[in-house]
VOBA-1610 file (N, C-alpha, C; in pm, whole numbers, padded with zeros to 5 digits, always signed):
BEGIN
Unk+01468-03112+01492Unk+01428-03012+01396Unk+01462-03065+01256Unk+01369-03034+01159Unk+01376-03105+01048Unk+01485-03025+00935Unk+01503-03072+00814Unk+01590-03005+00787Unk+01565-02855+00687Unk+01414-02869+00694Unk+01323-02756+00573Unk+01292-02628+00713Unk+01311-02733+00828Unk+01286-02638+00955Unk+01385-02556+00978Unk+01549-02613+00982Unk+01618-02581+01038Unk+01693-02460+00951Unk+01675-02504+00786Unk+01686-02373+00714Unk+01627-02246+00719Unk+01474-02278+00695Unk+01395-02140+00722Unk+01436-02066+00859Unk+01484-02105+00948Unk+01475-02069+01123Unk+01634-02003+01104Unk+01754-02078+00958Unk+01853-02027+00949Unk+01859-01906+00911Unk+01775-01910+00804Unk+01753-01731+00715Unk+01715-01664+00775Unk+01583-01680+00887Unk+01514-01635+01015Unk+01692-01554+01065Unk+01710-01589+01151Unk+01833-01585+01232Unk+01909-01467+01149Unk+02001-01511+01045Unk+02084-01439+00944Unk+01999-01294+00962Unk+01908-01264+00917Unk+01838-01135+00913Unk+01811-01113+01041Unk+01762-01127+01106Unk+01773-01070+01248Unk+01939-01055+01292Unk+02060-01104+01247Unk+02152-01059+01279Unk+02180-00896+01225Unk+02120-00885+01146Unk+02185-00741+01073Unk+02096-00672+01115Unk+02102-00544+01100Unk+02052-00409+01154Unk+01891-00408+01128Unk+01851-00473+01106Unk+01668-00524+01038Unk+01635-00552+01173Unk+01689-00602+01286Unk+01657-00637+01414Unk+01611-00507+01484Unk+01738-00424+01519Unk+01673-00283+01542Unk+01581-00225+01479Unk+01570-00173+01303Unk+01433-00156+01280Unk+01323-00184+01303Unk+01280-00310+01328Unk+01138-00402+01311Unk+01124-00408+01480Unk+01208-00369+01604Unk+01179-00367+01704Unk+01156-00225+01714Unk+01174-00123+01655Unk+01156+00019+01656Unk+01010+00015+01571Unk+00991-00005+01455Unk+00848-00002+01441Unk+00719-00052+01470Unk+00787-00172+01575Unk+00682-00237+01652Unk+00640-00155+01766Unk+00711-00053+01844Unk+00706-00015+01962Unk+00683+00128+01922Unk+00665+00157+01789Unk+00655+00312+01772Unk+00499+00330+01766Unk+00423+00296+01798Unk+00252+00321+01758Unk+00213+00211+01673Unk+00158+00291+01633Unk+00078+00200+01500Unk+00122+00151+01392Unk+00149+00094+01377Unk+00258+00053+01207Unk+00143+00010+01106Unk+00170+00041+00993Unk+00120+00025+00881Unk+00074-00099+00859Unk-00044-00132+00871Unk-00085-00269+00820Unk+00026-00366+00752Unk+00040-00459+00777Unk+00187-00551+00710Unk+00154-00616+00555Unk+00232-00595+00440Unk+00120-00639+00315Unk+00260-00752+00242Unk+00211-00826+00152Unk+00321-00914+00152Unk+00398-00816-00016Unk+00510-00854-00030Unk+00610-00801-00096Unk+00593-00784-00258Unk+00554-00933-00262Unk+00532-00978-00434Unk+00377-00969-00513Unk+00382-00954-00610Unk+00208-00971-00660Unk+00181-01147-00661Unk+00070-01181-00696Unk+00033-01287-00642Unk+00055-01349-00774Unk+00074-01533-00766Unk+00060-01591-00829Unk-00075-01683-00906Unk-00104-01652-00750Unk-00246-01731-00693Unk-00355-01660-00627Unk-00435-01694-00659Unk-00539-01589-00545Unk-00541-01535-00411Unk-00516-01388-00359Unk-00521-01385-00212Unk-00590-01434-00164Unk-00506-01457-00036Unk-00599-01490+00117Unk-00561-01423+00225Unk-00584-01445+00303Unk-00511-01354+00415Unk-00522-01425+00581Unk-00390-01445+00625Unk-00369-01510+00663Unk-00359-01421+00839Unk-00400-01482+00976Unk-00424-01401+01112Unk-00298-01483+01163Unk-00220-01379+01193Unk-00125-01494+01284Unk-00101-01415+01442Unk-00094-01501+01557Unk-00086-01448+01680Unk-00004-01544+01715Unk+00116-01480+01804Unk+00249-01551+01862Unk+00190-01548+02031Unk+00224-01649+02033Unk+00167-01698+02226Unk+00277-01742+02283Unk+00322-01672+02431Unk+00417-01667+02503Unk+00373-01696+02616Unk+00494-01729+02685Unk+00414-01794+02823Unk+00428-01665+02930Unk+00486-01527+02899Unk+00522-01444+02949Unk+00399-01358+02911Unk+00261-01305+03050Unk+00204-01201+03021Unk+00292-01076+03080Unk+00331-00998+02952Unk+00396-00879+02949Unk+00248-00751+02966Unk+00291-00697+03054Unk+00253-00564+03071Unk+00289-00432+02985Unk+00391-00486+02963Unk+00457-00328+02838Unk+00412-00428+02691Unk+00461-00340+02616Unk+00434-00363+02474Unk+00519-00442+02443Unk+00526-00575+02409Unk+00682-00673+02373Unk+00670-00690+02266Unk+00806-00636+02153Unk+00813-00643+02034Unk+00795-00800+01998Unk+00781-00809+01904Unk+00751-00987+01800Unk+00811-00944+01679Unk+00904-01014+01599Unk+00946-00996+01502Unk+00921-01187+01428Unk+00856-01128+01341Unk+00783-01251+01222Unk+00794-01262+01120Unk+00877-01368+01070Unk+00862-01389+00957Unk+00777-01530+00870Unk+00777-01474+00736Unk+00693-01535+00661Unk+00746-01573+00540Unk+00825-01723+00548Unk+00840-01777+00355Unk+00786-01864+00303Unk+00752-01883+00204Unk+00710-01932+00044Unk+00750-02089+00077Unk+00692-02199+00113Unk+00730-02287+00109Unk+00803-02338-00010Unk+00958-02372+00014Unk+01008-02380-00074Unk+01177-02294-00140Unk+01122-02183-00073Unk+01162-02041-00070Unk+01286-02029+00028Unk+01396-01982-00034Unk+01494-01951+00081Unk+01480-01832+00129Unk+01379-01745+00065Unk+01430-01613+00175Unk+01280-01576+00212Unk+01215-01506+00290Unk+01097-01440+00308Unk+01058-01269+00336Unk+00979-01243+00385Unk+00969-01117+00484Unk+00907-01124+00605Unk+00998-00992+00671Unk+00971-00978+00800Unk+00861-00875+00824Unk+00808-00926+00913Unk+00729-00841+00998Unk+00746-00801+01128Unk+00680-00707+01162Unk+00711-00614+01339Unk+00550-00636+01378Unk+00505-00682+01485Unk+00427-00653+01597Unk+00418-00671+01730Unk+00321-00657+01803Unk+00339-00659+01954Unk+00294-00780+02017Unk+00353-00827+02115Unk+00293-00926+02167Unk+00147-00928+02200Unk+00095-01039+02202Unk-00047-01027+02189Unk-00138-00981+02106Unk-00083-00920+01983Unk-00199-00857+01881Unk-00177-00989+01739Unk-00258-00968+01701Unk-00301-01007+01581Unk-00248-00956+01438Unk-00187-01024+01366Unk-00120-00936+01221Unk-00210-01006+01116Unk-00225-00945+01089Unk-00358-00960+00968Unk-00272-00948+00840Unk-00250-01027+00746Unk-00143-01027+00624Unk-00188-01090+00492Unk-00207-00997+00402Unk-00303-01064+00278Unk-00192-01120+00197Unk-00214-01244+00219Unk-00042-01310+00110Unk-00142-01402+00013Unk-00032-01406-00117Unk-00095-01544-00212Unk-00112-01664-00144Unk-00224-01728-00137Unk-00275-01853-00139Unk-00194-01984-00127Unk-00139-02041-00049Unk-00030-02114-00071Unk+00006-02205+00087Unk+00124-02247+00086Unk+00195-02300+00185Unk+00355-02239+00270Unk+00309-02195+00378Unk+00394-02102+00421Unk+00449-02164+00529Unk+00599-02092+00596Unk+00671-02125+00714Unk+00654-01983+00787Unk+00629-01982+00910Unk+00624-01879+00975Unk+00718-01879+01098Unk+00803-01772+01140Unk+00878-01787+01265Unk+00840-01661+01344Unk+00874-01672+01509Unk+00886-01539+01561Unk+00974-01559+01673Unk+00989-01435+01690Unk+01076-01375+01825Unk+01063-01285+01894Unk+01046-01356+02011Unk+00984-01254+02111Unk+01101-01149+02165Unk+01112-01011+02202Unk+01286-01001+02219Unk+01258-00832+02336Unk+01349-00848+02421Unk+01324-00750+02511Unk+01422-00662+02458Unk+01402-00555+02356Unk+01506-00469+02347Unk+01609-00365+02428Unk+01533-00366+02594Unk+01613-00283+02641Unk+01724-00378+02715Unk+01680-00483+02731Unk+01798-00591+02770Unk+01896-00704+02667Unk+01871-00663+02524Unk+01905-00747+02428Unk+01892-00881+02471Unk+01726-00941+02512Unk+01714-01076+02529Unk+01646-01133+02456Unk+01684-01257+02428Unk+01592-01340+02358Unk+01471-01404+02451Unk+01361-01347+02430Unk+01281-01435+02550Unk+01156-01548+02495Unk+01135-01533+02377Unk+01062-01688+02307Unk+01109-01680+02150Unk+01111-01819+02087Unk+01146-01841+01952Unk+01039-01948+01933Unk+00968-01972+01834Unk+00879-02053+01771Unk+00824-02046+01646Unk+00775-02166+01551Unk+00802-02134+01419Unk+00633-02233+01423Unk+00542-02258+01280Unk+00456-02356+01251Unk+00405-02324+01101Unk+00443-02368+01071Unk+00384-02433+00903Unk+00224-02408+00888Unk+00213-02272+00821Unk+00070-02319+00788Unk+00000-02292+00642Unk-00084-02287+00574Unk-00163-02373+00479Unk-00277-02227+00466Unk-00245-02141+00393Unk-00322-01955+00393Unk-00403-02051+00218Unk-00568-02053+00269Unk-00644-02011+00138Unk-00667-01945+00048Unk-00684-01969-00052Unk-00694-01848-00159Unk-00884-01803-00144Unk-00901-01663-00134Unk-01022-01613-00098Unk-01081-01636+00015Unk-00974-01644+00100Unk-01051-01712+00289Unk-00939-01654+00376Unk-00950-01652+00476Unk-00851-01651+00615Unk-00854-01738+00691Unk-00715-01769+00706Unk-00660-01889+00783Unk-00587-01851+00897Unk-00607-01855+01036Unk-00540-01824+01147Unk-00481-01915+01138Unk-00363-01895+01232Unk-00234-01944+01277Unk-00188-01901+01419Unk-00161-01991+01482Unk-00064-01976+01622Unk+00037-02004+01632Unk+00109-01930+01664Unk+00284-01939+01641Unk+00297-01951+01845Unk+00328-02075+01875Unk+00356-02071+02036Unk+00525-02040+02031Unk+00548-01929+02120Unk+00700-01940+02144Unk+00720-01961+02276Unk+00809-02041+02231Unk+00919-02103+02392Unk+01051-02086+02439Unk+01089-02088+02531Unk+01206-02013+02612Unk+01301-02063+02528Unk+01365-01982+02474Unk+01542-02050+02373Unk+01579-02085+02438Unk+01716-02196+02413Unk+01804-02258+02487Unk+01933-02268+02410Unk+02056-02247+02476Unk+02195-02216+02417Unk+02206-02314+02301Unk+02135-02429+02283Unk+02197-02504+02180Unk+02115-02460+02035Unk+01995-02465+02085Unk+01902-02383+01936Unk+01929-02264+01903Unk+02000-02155+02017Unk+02045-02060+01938Unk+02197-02103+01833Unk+02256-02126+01920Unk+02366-02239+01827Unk+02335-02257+01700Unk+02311-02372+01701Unk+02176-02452+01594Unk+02157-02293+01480Unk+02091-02228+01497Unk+02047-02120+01445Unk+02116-01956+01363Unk+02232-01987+01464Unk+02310-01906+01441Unk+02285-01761+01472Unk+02252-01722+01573Unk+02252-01605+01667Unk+02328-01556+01700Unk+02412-01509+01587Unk+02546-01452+01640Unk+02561-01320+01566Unk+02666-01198+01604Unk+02685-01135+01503Unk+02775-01133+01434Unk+02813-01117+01289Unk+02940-01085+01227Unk+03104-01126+01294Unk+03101-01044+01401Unk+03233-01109+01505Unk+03216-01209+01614Unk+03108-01296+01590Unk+03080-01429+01642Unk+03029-01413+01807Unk+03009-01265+01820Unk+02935-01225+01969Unk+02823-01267+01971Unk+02725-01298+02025Unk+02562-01354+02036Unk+02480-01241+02006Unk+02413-01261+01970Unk+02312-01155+01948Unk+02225-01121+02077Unk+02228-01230+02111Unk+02137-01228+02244Unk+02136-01224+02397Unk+02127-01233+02491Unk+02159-01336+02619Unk+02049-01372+02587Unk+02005-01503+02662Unk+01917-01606+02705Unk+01884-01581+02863
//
């Protein structure tokens, strides 16, 4: 993991440790959530960018995805909530972005996929993206820092 990787996936992590984890898995699983819109006004011309997270797990229930999206460059980003298998449609400035997700079974506090991919959103176009997530493993959560506050895991694996 590179080292522009291993930061973004750090800040990733950090915020999903704090109580933003429960929210964004509660508004993923509550109905319909509000179209996802990005935070800042633009610098650059919108585009809008399709991103779908692919798991190797076909879930039958609704499996929360929690996604985020930064500013190449950028130490911090925003998160997003959706469901496995759907599509988030996100009109961001025109630019070069890091994207992460997590797939996460809230009634078992598990981590069940993590995956991240760099992509390249046009200004006045849409650019899909596939975010593949794959089974965590104790050392990338490590690596990542999946822990909470009193150094408990956030997760099982």
């Amino acid at each position: 993991m590179d080292p522009y990787t291993g930061g973004a996936l750090t800040w990733f992590a950090q915020g999903a440790a704090s109580n933003l984890l429960d929210r964004l898995v509660d508004r993923a699983l509550d109905g319909s959530p509000q179209p996802p819109t990005w935070p800042r006004p633009a610098k650059t011309a919108p585009g809008t960018v399709e991103i779908t997270v692919r798991h190797h797990t076909a879930a039958k229930v609704r499996t929360p995805v929690i996604l985020t999206l930064q500013e190449d460059g950028s130490r911090t980003g925003t998160a997003f909530s959706l469901v496995l298998g759907h599509t988030a449609r996100i009109a961001v400035p025109g630019g070069r972005y890091f994207g992460a997700a997590m797939v996460v079974d809230p009634a078992r506090r598990t981590l069940q996929g993590i995956g991240w991919s760099r992509l390249t959103v046009a200004a006045h176009g849409t650019s899909p993206c596939l975010i593949p997530a794959g089974r965590p493993t104790a050392p990338v959560m490590l690596q990542l820092g999946l822990r909470r506050p009193d150094g408990t895991p956030l997760f099982r694996i």
